[in-house]
Short mmCIF file of the C-alpha atoms (twelve columns), coordinates in Angstrom:
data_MODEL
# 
_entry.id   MODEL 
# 
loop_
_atom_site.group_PDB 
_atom_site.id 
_atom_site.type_symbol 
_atom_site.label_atom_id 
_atom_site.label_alt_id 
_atom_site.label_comp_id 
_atom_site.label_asym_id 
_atom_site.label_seq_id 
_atom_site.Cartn_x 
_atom_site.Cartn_y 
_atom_site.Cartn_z 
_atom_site.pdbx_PDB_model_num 
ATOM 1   C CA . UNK A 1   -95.048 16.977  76.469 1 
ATOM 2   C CA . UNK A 2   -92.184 18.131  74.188 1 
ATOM 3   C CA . UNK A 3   -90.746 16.501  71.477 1 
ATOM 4   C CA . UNK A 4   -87.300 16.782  71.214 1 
ATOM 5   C CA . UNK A 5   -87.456 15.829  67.542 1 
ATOM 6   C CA . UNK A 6   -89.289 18.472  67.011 1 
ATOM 7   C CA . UNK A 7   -87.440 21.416  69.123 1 
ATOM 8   C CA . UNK A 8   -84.342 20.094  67.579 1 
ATOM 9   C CA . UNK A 9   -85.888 20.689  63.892 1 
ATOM 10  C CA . UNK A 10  -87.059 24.077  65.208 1 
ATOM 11  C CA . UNK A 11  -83.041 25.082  66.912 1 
ATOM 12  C CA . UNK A 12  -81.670 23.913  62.874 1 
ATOM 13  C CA . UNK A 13  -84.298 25.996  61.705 1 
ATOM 14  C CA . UNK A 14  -83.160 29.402  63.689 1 
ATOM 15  C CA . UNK A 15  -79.639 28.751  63.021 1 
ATOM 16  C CA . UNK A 16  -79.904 27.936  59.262 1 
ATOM 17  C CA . UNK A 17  -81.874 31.499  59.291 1 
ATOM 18  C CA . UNK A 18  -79.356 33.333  61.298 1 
ATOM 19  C CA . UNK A 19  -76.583 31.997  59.122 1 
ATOM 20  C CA . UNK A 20  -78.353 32.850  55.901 1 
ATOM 21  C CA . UNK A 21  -78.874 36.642  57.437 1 
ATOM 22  C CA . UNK A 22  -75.358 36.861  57.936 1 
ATOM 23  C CA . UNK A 23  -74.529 36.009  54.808 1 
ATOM 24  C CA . UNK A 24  -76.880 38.247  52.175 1 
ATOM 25  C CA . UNK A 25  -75.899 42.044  52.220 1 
ATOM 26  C CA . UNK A 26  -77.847 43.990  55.539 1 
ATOM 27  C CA . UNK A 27  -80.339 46.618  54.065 1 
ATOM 28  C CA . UNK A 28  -78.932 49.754  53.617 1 
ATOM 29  C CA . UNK A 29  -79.958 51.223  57.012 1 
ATOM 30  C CA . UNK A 30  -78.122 48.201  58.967 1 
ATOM 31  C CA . UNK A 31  -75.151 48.334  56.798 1 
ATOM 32  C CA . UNK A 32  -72.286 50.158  56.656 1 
ATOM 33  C CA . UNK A 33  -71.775 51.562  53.366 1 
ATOM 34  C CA . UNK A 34  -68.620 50.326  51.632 1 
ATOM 35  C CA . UNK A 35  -66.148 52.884  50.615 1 
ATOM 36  C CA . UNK A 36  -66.270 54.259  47.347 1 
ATOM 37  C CA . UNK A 37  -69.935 52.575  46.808 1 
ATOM 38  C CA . UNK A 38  -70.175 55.152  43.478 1 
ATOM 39  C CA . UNK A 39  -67.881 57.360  41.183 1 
ATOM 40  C CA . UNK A 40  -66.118 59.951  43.058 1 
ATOM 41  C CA . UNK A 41  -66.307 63.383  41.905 1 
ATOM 42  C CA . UNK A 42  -63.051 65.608  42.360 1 
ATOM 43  C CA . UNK A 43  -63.691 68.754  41.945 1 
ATOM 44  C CA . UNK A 44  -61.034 71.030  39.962 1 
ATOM 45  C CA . UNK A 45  -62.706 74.774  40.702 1 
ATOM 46  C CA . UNK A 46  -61.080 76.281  37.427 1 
ATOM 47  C CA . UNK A 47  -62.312 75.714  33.947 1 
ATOM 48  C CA . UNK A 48  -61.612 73.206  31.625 1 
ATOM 49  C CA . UNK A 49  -58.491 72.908  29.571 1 
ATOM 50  C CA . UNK A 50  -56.279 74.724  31.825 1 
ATOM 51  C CA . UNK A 51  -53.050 74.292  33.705 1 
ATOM 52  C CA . UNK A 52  -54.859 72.728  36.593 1 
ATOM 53  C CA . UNK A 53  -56.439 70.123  33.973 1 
ATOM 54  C CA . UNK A 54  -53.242 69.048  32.778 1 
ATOM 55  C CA . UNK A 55  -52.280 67.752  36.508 1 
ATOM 56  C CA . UNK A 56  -55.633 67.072  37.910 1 
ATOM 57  C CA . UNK A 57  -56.548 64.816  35.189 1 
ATOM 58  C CA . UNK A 58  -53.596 62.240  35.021 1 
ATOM 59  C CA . UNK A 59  -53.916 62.114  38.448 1 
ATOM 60  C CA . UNK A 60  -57.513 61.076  39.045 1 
ATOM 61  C CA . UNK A 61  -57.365 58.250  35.964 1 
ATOM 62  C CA . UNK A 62  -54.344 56.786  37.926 1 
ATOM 63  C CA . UNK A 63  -56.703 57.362  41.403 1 
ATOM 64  C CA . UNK A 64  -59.819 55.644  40.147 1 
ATOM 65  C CA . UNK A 65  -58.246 52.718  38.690 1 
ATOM 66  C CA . UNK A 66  -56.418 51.864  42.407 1 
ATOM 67  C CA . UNK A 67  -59.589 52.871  44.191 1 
ATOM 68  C CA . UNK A 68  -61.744 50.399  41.781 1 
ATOM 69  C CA . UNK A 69  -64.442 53.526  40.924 1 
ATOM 70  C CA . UNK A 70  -64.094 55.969  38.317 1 
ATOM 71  C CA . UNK A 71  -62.487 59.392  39.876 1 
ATOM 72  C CA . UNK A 72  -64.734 62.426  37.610 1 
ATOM 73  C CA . UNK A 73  -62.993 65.489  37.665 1 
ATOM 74  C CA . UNK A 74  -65.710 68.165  37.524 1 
ATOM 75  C CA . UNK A 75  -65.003 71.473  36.829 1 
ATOM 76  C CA . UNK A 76  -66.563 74.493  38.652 1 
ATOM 77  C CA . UNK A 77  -65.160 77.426  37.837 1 
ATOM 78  C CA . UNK A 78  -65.625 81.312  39.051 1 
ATOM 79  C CA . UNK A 79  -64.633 83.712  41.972 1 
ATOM 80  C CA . UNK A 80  -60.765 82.311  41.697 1 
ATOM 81  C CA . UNK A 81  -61.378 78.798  42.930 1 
ATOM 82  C CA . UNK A 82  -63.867 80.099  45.526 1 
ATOM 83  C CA . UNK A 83  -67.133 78.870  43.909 1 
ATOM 84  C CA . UNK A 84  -65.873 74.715  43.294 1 
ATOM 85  C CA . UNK A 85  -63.844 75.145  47.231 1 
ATOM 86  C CA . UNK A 86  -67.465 76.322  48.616 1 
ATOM 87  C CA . UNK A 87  -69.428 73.428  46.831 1 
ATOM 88  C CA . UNK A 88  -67.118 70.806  48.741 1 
ATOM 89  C CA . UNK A 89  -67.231 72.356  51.632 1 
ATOM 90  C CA . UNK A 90  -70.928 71.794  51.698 1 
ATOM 91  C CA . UNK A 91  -70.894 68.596  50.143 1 
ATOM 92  C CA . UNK A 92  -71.486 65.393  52.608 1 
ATOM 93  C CA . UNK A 93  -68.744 63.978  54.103 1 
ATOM 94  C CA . UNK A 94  -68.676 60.779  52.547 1 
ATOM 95  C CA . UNK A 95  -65.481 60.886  50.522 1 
ATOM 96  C CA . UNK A 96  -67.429 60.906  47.759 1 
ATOM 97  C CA . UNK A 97  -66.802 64.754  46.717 1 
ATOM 98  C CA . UNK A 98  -63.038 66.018  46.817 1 
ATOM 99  C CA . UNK A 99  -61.395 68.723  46.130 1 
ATOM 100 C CA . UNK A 100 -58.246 69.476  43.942 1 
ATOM 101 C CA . UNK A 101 -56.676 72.688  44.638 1 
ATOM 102 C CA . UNK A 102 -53.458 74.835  44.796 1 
ATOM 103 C CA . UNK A 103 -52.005 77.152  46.605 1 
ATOM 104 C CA . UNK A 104 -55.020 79.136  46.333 1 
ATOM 105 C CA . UNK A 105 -55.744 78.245  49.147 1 
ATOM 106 C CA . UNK A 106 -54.043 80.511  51.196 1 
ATOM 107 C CA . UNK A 107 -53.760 83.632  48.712 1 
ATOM 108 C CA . UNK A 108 -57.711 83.889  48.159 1 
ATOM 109 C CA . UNK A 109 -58.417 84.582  52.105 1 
ATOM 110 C CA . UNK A 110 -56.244 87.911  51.841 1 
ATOM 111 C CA . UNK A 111 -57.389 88.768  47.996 1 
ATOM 112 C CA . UNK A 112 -61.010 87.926  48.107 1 
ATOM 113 C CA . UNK A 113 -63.455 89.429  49.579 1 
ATOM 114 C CA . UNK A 114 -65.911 86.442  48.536 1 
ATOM 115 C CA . UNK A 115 -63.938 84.032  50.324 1 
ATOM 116 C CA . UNK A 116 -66.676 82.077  53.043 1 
ATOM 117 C CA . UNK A 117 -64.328 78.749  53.336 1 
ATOM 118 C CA . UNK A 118 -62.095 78.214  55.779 1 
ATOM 119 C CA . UNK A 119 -58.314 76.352  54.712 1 
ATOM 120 C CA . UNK A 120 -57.849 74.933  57.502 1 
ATOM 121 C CA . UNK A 121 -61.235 74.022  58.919 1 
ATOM 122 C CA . UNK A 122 -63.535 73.282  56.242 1 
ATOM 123 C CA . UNK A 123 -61.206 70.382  55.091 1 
ATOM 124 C CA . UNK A 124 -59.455 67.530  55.615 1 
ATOM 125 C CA . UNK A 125 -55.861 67.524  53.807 1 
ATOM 126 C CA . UNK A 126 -55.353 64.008  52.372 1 
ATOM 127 C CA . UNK A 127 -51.850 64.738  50.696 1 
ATOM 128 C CA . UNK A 128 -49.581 67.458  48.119 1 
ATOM 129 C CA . UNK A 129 -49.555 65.986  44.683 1 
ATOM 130 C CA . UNK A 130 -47.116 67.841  42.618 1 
ATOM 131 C CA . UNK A 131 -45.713 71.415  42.241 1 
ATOM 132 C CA . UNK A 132 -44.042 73.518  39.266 1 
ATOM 133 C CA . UNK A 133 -42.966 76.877  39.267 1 
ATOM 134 C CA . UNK A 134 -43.287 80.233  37.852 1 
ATOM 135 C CA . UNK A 135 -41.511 81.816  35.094 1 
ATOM 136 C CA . UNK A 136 -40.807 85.149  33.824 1 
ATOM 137 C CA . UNK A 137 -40.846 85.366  30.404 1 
ATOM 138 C CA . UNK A 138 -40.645 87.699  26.939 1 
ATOM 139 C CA . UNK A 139 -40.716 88.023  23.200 1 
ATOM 140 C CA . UNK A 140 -37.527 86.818  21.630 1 
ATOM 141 C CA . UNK A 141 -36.357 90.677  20.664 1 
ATOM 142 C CA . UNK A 142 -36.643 92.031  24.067 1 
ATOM 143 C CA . UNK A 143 -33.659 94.125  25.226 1 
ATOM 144 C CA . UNK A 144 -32.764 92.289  28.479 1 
ATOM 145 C CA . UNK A 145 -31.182 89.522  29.316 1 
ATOM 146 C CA . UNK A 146 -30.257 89.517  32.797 1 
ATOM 147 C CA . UNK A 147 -31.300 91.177  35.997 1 
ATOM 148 C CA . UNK A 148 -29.116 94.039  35.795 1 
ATOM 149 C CA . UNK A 149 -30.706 94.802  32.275 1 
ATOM 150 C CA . UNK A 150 -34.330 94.903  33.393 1 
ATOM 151 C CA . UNK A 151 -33.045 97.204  36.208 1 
ATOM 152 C CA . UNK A 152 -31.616 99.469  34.090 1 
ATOM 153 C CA . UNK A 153 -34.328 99.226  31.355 1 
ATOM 154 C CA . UNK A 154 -36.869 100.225 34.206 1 
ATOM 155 C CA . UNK A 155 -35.123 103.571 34.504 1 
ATOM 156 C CA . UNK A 156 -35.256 104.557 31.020 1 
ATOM 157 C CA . UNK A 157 -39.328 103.309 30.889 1 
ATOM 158 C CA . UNK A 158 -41.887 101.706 32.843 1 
ATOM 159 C CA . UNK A 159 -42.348 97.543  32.450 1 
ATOM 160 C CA . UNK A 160 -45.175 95.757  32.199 1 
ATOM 161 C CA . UNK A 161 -45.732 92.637  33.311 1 
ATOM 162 C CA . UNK A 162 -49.126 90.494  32.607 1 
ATOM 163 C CA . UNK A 163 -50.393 87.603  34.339 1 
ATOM 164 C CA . UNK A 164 -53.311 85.147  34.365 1 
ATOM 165 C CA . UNK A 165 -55.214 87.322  36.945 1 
ATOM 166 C CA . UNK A 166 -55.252 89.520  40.034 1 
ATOM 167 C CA . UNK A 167 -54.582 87.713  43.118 1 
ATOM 168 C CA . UNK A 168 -53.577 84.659  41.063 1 
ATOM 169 C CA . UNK A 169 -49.783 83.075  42.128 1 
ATOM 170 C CA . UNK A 170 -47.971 84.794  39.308 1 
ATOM 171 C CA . UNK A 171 -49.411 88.088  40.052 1 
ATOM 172 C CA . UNK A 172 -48.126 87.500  43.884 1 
ATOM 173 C CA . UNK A 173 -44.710 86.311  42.828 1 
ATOM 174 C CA . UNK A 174 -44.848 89.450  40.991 1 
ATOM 175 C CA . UNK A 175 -45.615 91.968  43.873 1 
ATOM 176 C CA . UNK A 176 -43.265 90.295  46.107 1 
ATOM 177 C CA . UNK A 177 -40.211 90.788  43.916 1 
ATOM 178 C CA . UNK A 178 -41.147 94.443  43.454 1 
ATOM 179 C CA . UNK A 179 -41.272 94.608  47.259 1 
ATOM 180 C CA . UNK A 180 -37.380 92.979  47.607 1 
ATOM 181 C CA . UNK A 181 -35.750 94.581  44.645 1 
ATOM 182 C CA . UNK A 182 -35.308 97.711  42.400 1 
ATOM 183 C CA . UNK A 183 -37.487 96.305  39.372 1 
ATOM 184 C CA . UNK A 184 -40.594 98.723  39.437 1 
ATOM 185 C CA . UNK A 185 -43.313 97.492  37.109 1 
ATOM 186 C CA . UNK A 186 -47.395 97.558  36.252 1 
ATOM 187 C CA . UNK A 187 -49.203 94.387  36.321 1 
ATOM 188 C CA . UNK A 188 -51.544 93.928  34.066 1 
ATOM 189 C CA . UNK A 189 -54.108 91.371  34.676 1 
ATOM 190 C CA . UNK A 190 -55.681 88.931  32.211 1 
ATOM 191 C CA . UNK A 191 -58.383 86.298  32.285 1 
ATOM 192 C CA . UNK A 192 -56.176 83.406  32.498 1 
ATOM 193 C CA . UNK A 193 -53.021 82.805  30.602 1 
ATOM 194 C CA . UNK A 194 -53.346 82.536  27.036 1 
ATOM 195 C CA . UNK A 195 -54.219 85.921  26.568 1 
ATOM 196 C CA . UNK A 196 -51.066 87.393  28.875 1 
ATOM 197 C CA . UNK A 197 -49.207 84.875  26.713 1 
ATOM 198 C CA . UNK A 198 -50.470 86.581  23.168 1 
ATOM 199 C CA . UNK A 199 -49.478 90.072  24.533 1 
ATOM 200 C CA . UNK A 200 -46.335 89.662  25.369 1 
ATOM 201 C CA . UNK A 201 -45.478 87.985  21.884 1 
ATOM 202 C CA . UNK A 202 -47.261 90.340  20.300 1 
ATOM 203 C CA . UNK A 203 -45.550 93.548  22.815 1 
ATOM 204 C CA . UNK A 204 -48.171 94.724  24.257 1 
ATOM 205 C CA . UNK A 205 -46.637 93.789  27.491 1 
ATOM 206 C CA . UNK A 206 -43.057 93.187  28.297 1 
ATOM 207 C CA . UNK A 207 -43.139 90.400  30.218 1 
ATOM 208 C CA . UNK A 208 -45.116 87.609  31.081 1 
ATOM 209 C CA . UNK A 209 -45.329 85.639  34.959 1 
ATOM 210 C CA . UNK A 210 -47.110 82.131  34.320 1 
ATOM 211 C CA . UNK A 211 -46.478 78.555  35.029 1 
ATOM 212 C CA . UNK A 212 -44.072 76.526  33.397 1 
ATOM 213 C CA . UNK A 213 -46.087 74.169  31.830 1 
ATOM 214 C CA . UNK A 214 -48.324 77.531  30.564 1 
ATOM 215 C CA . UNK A 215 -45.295 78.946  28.614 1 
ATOM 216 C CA . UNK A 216 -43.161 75.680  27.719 1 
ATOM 217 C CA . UNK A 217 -44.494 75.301  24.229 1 
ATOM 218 C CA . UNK A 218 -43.786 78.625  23.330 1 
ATOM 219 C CA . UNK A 219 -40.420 79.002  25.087 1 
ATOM 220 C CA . UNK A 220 -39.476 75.842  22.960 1 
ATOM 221 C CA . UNK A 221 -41.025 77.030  19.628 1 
ATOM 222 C CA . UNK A 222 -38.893 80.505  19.740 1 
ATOM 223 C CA . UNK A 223 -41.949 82.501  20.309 1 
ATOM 224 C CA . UNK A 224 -40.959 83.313  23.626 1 
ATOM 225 C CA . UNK A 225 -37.666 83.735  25.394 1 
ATOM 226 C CA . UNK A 226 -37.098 82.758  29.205 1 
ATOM 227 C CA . UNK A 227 -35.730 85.116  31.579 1 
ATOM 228 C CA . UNK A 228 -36.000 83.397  34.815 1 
ATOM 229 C CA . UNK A 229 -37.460 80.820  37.001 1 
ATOM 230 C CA . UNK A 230 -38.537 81.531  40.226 1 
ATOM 231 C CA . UNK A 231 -37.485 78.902  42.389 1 
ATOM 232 C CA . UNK A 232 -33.974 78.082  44.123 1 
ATOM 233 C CA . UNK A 233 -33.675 75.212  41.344 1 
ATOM 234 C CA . UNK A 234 -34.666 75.102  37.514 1 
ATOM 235 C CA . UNK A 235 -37.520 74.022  36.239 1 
ATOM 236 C CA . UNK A 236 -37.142 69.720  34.763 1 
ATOM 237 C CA . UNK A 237 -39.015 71.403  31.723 1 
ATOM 238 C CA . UNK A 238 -37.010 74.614  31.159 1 
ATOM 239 C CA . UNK A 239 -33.234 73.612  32.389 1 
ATOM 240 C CA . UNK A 240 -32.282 75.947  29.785 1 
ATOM 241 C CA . UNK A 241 -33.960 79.123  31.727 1 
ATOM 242 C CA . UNK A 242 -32.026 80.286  34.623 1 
ATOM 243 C CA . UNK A 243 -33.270 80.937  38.323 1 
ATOM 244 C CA . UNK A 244 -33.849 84.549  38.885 1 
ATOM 245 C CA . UNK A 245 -30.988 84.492  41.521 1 
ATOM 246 C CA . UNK A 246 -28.475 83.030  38.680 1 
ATOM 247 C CA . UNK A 247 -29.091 86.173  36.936 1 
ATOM 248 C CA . UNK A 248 -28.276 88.990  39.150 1 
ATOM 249 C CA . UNK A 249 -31.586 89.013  41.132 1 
ATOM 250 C CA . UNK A 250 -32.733 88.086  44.316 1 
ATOM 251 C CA . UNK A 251 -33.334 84.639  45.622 1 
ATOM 252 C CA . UNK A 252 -37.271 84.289  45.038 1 
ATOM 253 C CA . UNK A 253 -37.542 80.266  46.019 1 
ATOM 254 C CA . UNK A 254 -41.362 79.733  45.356 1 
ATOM 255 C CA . UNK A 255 -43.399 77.064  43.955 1 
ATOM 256 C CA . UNK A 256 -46.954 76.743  42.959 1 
ATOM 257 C CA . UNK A 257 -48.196 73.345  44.646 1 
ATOM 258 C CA . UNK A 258 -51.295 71.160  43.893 1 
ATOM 259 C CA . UNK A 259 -53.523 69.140  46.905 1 
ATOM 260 C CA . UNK A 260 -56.054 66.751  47.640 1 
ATOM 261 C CA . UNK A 261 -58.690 67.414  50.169 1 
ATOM 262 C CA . UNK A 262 -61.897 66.245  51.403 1 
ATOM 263 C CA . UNK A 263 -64.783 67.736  53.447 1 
ATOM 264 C CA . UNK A 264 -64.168 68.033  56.797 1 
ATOM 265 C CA . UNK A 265 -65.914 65.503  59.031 1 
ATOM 266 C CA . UNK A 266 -64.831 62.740  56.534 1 
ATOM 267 C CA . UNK A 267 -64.826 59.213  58.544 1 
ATOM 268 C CA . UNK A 268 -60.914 58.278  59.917 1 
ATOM 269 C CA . UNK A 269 -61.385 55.016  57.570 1 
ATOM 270 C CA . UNK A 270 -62.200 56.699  54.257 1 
ATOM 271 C CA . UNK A 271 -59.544 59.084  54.603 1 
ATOM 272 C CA . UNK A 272 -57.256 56.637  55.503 1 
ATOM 273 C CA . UNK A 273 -58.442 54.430  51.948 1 
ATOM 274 C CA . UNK A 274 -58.238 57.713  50.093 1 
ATOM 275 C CA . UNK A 275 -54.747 58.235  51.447 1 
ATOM 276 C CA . UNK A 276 -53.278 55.046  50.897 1 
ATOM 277 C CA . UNK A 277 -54.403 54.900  47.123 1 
ATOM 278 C CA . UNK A 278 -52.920 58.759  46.608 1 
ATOM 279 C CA . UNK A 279 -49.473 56.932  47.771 1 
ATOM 280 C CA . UNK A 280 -49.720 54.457  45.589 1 
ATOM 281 C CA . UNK A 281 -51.090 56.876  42.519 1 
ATOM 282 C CA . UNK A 282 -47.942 58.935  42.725 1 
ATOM 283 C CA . UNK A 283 -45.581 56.165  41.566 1 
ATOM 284 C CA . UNK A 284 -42.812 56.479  39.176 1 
ATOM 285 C CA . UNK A 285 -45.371 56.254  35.770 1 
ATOM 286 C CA . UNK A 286 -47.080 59.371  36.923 1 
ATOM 287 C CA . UNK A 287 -44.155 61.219  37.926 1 
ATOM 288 C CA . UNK A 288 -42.612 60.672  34.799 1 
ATOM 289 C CA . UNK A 289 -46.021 61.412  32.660 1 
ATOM 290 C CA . UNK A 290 -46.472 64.753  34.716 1 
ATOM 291 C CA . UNK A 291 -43.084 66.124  34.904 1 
ATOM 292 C CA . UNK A 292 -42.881 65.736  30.677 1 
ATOM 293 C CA . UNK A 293 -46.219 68.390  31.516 1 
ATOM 294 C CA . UNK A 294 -43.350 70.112  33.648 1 
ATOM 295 C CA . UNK A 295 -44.812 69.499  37.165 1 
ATOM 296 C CA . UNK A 296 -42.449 67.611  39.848 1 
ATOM 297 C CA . UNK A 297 -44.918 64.523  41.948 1 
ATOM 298 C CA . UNK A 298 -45.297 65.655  45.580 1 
ATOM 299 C CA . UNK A 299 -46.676 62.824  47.553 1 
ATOM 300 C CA . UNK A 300 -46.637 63.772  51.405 1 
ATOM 301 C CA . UNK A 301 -48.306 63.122  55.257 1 
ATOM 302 C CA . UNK A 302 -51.823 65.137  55.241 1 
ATOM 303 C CA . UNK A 303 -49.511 67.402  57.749 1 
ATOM 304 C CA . UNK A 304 -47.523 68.817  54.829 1 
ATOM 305 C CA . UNK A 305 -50.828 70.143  53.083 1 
ATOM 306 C CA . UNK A 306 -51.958 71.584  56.363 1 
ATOM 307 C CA . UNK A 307 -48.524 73.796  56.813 1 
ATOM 308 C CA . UNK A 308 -48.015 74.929  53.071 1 
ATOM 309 C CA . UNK A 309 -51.516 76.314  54.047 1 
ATOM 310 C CA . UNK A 310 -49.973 78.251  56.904 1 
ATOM 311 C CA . UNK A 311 -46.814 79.540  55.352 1 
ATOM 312 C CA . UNK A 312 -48.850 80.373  52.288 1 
ATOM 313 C CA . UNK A 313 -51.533 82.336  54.832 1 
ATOM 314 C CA . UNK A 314 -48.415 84.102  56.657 1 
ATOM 315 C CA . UNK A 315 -47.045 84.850  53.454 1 
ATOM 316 C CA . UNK A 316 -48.857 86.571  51.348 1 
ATOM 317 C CA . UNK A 317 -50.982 88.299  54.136 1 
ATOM 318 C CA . UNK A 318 -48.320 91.543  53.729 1 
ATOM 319 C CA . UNK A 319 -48.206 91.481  50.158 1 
ATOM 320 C CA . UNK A 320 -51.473 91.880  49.808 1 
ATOM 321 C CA . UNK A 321 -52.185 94.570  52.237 1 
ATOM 322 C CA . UNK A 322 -49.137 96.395  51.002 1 
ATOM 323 C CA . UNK A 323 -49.764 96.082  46.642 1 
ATOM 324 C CA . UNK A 324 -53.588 96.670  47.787 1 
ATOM 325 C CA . UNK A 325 -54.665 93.234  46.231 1 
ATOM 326 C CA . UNK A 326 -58.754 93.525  46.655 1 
ATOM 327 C CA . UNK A 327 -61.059 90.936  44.526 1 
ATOM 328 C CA . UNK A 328 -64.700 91.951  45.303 1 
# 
């Protein structure tokens, strides 16, 4: 016979061990890991100390601080972005790897031969970040001013015009405008800015095409002189340089933007944590931090990222092909 002492002892015993189960963590092949469980590495595929430092790194101290885990930013450099964008395409999709690019993006599918990653499947756009634009720029004694001059000064001799690399945004910006106007002129690549920068105080080059925030410091130092911007607006950082439209050229209304992405396959809930702490990282502090670096905060749906891709794709597609762009 039973004693109901005894199976009552035995039912406080099972539920005082069920209770105590649900209360300690699950071992980590029952549980679901919690999201970020470790510091998340961001990828930036340029090298360090660049233009895309100056953005990417303001922006993942402000990330990591909302998202409770340090955000690394991890440089991987080589092939024009292509080497870093490869490594987070393979990397799990845990939202523990991202990737902070530009618009890259959709230039290095037409310009590089090495290009294995697919834009717009190998990712999952979490939002835009910021944007700044590119400048044209020359030594203080240089004969033009305006438009008009640089026309005209293109008849008498061939220009020059340097940039931080083939394929790179400036060098595009570049080959479009000789494509919609009657300014002929020889790029002249470099490896990365700072040496275009040198030549073209030093005139080896006439002109230089580079990001604001590349060129600011010397613009403001008299070492260089501002022609244009090219953008329908002037740059925050430069209101002194005009757009090239303001000075007798065409309307060129382009900007160089920066984006956050993850692996595709990324789970709906981490994206959606990774997304909500981007909002809240591109508040007022950082857009006033970043546009003293001369970049303007772009926080946006995961939609916008995926269409700058396409525009940028469609874009440049015909430039390329036509100015022969090939990076092997």
């Amino acid at each position: 016979m039973r004693d109901p002492q005894s199976d009552g002892r035995r039912r406080r015993i099972v539920l005082g061990l069920g209770a105590a189960l649900a209360a300690s963590p699950l071992p980590r092949a029952w549980a679901a890991e919690e999201f970020p469980s470790r510091p998340i590495s961001m990828v930036v595929p340029f090298p360090p100390g660049g233009g895309f430092d100056t953005i990417a790194r303001p922006f993942a101290e402000r990330l990591g601080q909302l998202l409770g885990r340090a955000v690394v930013v991890d440089n991987r450099p080589g092939s024009g972005g292509n080497m870093g964008t490869d490594f987070v395409a393979r990397a799990p999709a845990d939202g523990h790897t991202l990737l902070f690019a530009n618009d890259y993006l959709a230039t290095n599918p037409s310009v590089n031969r090495n290009t294995r990653f697919d834009p717009l499947k190998d990712f999952a756009p979490v939002s835009m970040v910021g944007s700044t634009q590119v400048v044209m720029a020359v030594r203080p004694d240089f004969p033009a001013k305006n438009f008009e001059e640089l026309v005209a000064l293109s008849k008498k001799r061939s220009l020059s015009y340097g940039t931080p690399g083939a394929g790179t945004s400036p060098h595009l910006v570049g080959e479009y405008l000789s494509t919609i106007s009657p300014l002929p002129s020889l790029h002249v690549p470099y490896k990365g800015t700072a040496p275009a920068v040198n030549d073209a105080m030093g005139g080896q080059i006439d002109m230089v095409y580079a990001t604001s925030p590349s060129v600011a410091s010397q613009i403001a130092a008299g070492r260089l002189r501002g022609i244009a911007v090219f953008g329908a607006q002037r740059s925050t950082q430069l209101p002194e340089v005009p757009t090239l439209k303001e000075i007798g050229g065409p309307s060129v209304d382009y900007e160089v933007w920066y984006c956050l992405l993850a692996p595709a396959g990324v789970p709906p809930s981490v994206l959606a944590t990774i997304r909500a702490a981007t909002r809240k990282a591109l508040d007022a502090d950082l857009a006033a931090r970043l546009a003293r670096l001369g970049y303007a905060v772009r926080s946006s749906e995961p939609e916008a990222v995926t269409q700058a891709i396409r525009q940028g794709l469609e874009r440049w597609k015909d430039v390329v092909a036509r100015a022969k762009i090939a990076i092997d």
